[in-house]
LUMVO-286702 format. One line per 2 residues: number of its first residue (from 0); their letters; for each residue x, y, z of C-alpha. Coordinates in Angstrom, 2 decimals. Example, Ala and Ser with C-alpha at 12.3 -4.5 7.8 and 13.67 -1.06 7.14 Angstrom:
BEGIN
0) AS) 12.30 -4.50 7.80; 13.67 -1.06 7.14
***
This chain:
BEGIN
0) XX) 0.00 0.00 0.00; 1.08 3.73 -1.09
2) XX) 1.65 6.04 1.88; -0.04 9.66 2.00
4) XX) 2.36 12.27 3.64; 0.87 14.15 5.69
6) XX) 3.46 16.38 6.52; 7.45 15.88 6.88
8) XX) 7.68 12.97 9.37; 4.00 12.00 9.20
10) XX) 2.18 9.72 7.00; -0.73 7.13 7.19
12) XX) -0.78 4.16 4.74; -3.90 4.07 2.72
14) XX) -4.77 0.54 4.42; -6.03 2.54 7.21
16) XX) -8.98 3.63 5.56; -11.93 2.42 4.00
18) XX) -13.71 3.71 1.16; -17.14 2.91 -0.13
20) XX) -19.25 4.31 -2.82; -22.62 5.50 -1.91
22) XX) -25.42 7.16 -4.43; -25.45 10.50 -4.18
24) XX) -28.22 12.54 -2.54; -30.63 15.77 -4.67
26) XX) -30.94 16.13 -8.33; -29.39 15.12 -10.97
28) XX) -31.82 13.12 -13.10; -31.68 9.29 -13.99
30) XX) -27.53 9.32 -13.21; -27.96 9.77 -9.46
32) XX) -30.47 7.13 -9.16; -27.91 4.37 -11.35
34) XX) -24.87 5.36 -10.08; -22.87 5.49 -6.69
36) XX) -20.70 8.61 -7.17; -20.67 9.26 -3.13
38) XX) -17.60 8.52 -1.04; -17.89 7.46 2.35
40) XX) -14.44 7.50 3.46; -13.99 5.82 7.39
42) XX) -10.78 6.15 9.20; -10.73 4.56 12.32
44) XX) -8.39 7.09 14.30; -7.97 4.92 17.51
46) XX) -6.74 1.94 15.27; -3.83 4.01 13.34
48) XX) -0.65 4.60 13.51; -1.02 8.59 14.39
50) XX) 1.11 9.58 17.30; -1.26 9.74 20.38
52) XX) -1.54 13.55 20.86; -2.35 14.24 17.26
54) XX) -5.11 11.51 17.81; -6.50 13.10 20.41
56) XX) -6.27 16.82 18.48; -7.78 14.96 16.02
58) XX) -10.69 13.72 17.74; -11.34 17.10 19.13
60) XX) -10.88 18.63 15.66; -13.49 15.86 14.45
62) XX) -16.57 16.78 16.45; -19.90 14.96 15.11
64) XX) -18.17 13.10 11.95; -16.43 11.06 14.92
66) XX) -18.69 8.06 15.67; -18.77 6.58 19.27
68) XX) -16.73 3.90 18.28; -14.22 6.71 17.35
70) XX) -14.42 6.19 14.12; -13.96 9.21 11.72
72) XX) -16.88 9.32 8.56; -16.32 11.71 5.73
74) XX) -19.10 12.10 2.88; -17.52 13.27 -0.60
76) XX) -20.29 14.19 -3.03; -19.40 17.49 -4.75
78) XX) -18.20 16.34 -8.11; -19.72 14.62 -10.21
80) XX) -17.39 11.31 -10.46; -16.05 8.72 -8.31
82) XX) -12.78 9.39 -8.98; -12.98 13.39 -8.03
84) XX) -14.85 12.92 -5.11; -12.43 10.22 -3.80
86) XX) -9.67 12.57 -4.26; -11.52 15.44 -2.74
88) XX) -12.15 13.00 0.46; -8.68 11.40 0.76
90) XX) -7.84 15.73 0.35; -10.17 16.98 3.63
92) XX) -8.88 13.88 5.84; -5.11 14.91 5.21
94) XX) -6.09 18.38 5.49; -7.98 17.50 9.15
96) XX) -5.14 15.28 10.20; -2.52 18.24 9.08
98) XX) -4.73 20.87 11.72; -4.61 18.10 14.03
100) XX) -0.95 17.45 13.44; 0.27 21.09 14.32
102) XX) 0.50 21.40 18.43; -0.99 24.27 20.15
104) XX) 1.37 27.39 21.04; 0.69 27.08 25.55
106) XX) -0.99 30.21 26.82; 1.48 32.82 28.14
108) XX) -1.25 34.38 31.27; -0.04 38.09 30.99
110) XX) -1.08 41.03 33.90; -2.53 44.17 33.28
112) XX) 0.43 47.03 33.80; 0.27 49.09 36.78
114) XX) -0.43 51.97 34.99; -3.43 50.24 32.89
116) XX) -4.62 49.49 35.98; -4.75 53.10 37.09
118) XX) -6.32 54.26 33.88; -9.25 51.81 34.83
120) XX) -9.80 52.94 38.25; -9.81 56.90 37.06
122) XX) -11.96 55.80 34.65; -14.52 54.09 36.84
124) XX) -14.12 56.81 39.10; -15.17 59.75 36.30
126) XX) -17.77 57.79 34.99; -18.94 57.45 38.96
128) XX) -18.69 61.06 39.04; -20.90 61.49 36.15
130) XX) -23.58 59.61 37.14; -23.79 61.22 40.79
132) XX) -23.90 64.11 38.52; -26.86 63.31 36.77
134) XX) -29.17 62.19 39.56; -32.19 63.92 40.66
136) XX) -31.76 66.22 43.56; -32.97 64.15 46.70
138) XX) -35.69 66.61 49.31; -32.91 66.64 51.89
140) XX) -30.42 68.80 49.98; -33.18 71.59 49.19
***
């Protein structure tokens, strides 16, 4: 079986997915009723050979085309042949694996600058200011 690089250093062999043709869904006249131009393309992403943290990124990046058995289902029915959308599914599961692939820059927690923090505070304190301002006069003050 032919490898599909991912990316330098990762690659999944094509044996680790399935493919079956399914007739496509909406109009097209009598050649989407005779002929299964639909890909189905399942990856089963616990059962590869993905390092374990981009299966996990992957499963996240996955959402509901992840099946509880954590299997990955893509459906492939834009073109109008096999052949394209085969390519065009084999194309969005290296593309998914690829975001999956690329590890997460960690958070930096920053603080606010002592001299932010006394902008806020003034700025509370005028807009306090203003609103005293505006208030009605109470009965005591006259």
């Amino acid at each position: 079986m032919a490898a599909i690089t991912i990316r330098p250093g990762l690659a999944i062999d094509e044996g680790e997915f399935e493919l079956h043709f399914v007739r496509a869904s909406g109009p097209g006249g009598q050649n989407v009723n005779k002929v299964a131009t639909a890909v189905q393309l399942r990856f089963d992403v616990a059962a590869s050979t993905l390092p374990d943290e981009v299966k996990a990124r992957l499963r996240r990046h996955a959402g509901r085309r992840l099946t509880r058995d954590g299997v990955l289902v893509l459906d492939a029915r834009r073109h109008r042949t096999q052949e394209r959308n085969r390519q065009d599914a084999i194309a969005r599961l290296v593309e998914l694996i690829g975001r999956a692939a690329v590890r997460p820059r960690p958070r930096r927690p920053t603080k606010p600058s002592r001299a932010a923090r006394a902008a806020r505070l003034q700025t509370k304190r005028r807009r306090g200011q203003l609103k005293r301002v505006r208030r009605p006069a109470s009965r005591d003050e006259a």
